[in-house]
ChimeraX commands (.cxc) that place a marker at each C-alpha (Angstrom):
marker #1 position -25.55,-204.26,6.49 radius 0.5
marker #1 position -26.39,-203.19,10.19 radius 0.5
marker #1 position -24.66,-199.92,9.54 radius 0.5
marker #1 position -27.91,-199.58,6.54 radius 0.5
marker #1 position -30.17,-200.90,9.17 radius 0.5
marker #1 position -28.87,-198.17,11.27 radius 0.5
marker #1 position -29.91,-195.43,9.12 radius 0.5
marker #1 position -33.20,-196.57,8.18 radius 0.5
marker #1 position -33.85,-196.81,12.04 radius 0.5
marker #1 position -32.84,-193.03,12.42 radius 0.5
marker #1 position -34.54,-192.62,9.45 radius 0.5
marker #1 position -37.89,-193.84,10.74 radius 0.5
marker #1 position -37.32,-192.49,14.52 radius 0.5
marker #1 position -37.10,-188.87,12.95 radius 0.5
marker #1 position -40.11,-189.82,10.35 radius 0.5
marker #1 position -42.31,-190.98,13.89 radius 0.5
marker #1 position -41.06,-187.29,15.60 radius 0.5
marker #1 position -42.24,-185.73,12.53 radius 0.5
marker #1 position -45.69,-187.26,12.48 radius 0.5
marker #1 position -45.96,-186.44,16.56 radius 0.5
marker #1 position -45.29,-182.91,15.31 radius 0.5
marker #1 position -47.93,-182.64,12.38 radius 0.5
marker #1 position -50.92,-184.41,15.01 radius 0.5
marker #1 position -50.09,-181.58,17.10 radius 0.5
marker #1 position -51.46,-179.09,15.09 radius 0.5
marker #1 position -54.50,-180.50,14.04 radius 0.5
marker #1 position -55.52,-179.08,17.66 radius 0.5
marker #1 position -56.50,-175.61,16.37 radius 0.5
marker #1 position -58.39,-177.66,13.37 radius 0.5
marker #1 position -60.40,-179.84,16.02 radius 0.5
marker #1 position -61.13,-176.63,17.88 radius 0.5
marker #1 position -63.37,-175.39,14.76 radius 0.5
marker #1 position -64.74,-178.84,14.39 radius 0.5
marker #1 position -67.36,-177.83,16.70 radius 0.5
marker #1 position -68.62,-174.56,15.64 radius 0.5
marker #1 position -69.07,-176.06,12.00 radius 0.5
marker #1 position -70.93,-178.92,13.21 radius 0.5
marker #1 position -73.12,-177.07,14.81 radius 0.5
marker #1 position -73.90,-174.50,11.94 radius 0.5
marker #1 position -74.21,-177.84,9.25 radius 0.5
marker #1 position -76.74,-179.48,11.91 radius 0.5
marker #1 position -79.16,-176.74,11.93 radius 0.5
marker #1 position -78.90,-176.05,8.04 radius 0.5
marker #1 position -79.58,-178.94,6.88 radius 0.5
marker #1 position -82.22,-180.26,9.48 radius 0.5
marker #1 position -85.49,-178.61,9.31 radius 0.5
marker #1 position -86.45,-179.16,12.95 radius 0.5
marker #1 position -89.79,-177.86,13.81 radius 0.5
marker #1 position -91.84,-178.46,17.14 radius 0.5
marker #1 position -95.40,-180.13,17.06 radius 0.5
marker #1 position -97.03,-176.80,16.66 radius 0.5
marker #1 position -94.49,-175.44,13.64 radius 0.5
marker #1 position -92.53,-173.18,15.22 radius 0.5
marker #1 position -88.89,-173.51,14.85 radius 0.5
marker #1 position -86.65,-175.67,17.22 radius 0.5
marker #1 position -83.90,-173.71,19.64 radius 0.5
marker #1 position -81.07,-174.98,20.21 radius 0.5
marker #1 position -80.86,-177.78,22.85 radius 0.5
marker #1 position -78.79,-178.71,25.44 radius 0.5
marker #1 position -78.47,-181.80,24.29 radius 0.5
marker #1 position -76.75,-181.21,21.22 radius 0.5
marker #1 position -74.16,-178.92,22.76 radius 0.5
marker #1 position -73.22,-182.00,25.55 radius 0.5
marker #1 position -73.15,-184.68,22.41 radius 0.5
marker #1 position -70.74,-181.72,20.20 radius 0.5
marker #1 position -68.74,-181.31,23.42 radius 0.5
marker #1 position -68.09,-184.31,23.89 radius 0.5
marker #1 position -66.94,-185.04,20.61 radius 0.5
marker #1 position -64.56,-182.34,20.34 radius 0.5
marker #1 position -62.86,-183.67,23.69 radius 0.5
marker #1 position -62.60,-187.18,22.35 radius 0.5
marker #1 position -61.33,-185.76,19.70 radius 0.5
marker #1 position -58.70,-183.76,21.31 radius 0.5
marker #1 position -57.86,-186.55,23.87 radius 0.5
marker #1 position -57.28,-188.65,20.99 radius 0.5
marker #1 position -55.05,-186.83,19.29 radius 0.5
marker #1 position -53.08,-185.95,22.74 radius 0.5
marker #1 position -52.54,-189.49,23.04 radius 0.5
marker #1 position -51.67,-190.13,19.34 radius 0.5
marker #1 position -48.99,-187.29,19.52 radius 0.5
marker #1 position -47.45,-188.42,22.58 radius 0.5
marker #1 position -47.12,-191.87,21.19 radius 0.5
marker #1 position -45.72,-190.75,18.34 radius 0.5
marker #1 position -42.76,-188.64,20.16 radius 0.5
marker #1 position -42.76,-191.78,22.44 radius 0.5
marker #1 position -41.75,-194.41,19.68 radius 0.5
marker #1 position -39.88,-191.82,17.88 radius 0.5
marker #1 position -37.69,-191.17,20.80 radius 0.5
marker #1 position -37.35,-195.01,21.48 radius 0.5
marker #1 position -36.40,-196.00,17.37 radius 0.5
marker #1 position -33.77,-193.19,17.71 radius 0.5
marker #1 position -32.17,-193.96,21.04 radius 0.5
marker #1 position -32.61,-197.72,20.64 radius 0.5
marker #1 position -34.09,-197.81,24.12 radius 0.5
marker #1 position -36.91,-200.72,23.86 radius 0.5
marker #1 position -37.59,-202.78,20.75 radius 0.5
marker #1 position -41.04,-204.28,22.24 radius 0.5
marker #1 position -42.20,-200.55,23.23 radius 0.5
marker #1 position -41.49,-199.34,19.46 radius 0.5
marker #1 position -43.06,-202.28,18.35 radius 0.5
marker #1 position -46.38,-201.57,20.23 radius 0.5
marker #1 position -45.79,-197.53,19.04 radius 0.5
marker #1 position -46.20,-198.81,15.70 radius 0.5
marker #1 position -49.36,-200.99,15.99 radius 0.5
marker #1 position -51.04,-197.98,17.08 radius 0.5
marker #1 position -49.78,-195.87,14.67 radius 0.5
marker #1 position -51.71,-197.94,11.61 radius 0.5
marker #1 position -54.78,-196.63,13.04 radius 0.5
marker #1 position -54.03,-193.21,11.32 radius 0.5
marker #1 position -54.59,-194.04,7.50 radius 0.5
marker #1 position -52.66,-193.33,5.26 radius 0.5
marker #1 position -49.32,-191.53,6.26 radius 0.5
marker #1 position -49.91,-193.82,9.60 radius 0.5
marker #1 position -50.60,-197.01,7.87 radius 0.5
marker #1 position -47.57,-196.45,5.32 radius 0.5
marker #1 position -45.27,-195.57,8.84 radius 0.5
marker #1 position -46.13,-197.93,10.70 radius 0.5
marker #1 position -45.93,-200.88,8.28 radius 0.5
marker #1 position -42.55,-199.94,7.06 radius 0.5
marker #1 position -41.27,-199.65,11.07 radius 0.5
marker #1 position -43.44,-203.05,11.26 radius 0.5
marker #1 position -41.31,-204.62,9.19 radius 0.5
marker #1 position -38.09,-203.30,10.17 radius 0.5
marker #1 position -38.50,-204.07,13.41 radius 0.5
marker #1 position -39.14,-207.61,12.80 radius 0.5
marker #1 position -35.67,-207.88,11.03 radius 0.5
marker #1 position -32.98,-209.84,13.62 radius 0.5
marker #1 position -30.26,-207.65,12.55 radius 0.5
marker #1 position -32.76,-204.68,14.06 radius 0.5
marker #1 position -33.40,-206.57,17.02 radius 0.5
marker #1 position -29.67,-207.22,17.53 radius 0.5
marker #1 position -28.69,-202.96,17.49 radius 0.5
marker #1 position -31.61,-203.13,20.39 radius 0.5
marker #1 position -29.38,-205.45,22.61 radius 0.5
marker #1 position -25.98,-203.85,21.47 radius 0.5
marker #1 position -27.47,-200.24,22.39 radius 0.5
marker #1 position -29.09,-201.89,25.84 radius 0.5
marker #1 position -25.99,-203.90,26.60 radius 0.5
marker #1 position -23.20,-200.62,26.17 radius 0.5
marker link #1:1,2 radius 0.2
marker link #1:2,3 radius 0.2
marker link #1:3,4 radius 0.2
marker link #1:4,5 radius 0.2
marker link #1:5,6 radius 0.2
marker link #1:6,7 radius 0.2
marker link #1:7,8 radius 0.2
marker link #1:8,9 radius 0.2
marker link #1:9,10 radius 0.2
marker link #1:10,11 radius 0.2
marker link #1:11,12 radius 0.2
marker link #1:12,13 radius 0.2
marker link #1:13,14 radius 0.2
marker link #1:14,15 radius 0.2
marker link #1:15,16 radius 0.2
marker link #1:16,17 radius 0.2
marker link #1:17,18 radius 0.2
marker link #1:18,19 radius 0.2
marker link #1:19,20 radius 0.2
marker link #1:20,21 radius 0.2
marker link #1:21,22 radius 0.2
marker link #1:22,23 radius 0.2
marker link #1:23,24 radius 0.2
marker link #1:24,25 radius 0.2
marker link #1:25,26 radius 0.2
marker link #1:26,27 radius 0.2
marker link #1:27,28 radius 0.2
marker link #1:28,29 radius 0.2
marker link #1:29,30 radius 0.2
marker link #1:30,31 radius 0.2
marker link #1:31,32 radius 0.2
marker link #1:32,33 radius 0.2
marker link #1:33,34 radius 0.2
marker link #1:34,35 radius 0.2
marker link #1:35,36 radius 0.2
marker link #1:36,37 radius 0.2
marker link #1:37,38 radius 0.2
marker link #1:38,39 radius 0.2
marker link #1:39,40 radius 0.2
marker link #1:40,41 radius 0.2
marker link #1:41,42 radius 0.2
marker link #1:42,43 radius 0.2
marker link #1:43,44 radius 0.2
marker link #1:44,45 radius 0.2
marker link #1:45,46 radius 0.2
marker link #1:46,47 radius 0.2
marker link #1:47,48 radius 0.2
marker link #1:48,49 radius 0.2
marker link #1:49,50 radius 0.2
marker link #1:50,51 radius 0.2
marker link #1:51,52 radius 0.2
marker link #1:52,53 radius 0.2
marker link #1:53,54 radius 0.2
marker link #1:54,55 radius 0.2
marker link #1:55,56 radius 0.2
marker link #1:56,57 radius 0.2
marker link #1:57,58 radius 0.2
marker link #1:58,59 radius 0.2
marker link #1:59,60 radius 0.2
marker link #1:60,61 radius 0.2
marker link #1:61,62 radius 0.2
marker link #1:62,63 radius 0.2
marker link #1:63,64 radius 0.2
marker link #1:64,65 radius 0.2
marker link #1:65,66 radius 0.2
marker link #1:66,67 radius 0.2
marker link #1:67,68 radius 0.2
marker link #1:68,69 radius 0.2
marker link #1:69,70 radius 0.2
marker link #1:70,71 radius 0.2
marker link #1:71,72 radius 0.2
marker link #1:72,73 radius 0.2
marker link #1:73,74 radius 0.2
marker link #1:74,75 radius 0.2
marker link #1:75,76 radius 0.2
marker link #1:76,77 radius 0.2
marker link #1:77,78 radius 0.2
marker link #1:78,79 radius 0.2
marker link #1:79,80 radius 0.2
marker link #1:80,81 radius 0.2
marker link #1:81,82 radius 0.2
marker link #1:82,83 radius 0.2
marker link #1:83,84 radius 0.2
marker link #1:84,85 radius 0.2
marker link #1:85,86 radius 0.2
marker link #1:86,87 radius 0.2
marker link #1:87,88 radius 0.2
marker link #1:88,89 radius 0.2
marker link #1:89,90 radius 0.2
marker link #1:90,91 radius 0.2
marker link #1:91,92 radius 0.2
marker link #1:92,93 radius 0.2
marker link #1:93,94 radius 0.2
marker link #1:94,95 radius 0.2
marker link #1:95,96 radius 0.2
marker link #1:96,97 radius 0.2
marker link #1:97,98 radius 0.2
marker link #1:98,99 radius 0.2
marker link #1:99,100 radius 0.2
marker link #1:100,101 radius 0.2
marker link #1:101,102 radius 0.2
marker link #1:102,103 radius 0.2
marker link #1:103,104 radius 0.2
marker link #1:104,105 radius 0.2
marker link #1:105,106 radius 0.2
marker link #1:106,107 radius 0.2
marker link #1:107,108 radius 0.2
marker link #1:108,109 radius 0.2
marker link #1:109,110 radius 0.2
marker link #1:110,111 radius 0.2
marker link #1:111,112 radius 0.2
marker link #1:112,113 radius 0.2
marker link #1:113,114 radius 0.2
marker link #1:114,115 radius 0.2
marker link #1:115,116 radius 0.2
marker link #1:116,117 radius 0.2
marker link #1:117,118 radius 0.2
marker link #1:118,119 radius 0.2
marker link #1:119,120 radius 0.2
marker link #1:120,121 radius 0.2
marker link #1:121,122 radius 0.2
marker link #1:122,123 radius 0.2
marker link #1:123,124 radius 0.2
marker link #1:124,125 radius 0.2
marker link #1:125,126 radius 0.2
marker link #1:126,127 radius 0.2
marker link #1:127,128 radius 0.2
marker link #1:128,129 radius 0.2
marker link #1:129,130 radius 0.2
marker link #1:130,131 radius 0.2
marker link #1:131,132 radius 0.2
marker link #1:132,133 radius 0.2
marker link #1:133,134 radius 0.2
marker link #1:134,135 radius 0.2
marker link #1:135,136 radius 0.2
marker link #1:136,137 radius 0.2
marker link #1:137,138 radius 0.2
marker link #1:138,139 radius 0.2
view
């Protein structure tokens, strides 16, 4: 039974390095996010000034799309290194209570995150689990 334990940990430590990978490339996605909010914002708003003429662009909007598009970015960063982070921890057996935390933050990405993170939720919970923690920690 802990050798099956085993293999679903390695099983879900490779599954958490996987996800790490796939957040990473929604960079070059985010990076686009931008320039096709800004093109759907001026389409479909008819923004005129008081005396009908039509409405430049501001600098307003380009501080509130920046902005987005860095949270955005930093968010994704984070999520990533997390990822790696609990991935790295499941497989080496380094710290139960760290790839317990990985994987309450991993629900927040629905639904690959959600299905990930319940299933490591749950494993992690088991005492068997808990027990390869101390026998990897111990030698």
């Amino acid at each position: 039974m802990t050798q099956k334990k085993a293999s679903q940990l390695n099983l879900i430590g490779t599954l958490f390095l996987v996800m790490g990978l796939l957040s990473i490339f929604n960079l070059p996605v985010l990076s686009k996010v931008g320039e096709q909010l800004k093109e759907n914002s001026f389409e479909t708003a008819n923004l005129t000034k008081p005396d009908g003429t039509k409405y430049e662009d501001s600098d307003q909007f380009e501080s509130i799309r920046r902005s987005m598009v860095i949270g955005m970015l930093l968010f994704t960063v984070f999520f990533s290194l997390v990822c790696f982070m609990t991935g790295t921890c499941i497989l080496k057996r380094i710290s139960h209570r760290t790839c317990f935390v990985g994987s309450v933050v991993v629900l927040i990405a629905f639904p690959l995150g959600t299905i990930l993170g319940s299933c490591s939720l749950m494993l992690l919970s088991k005492a068997e689990t808990k027990r390869l923690f101390t026998r990897q920690q111990d030698g």
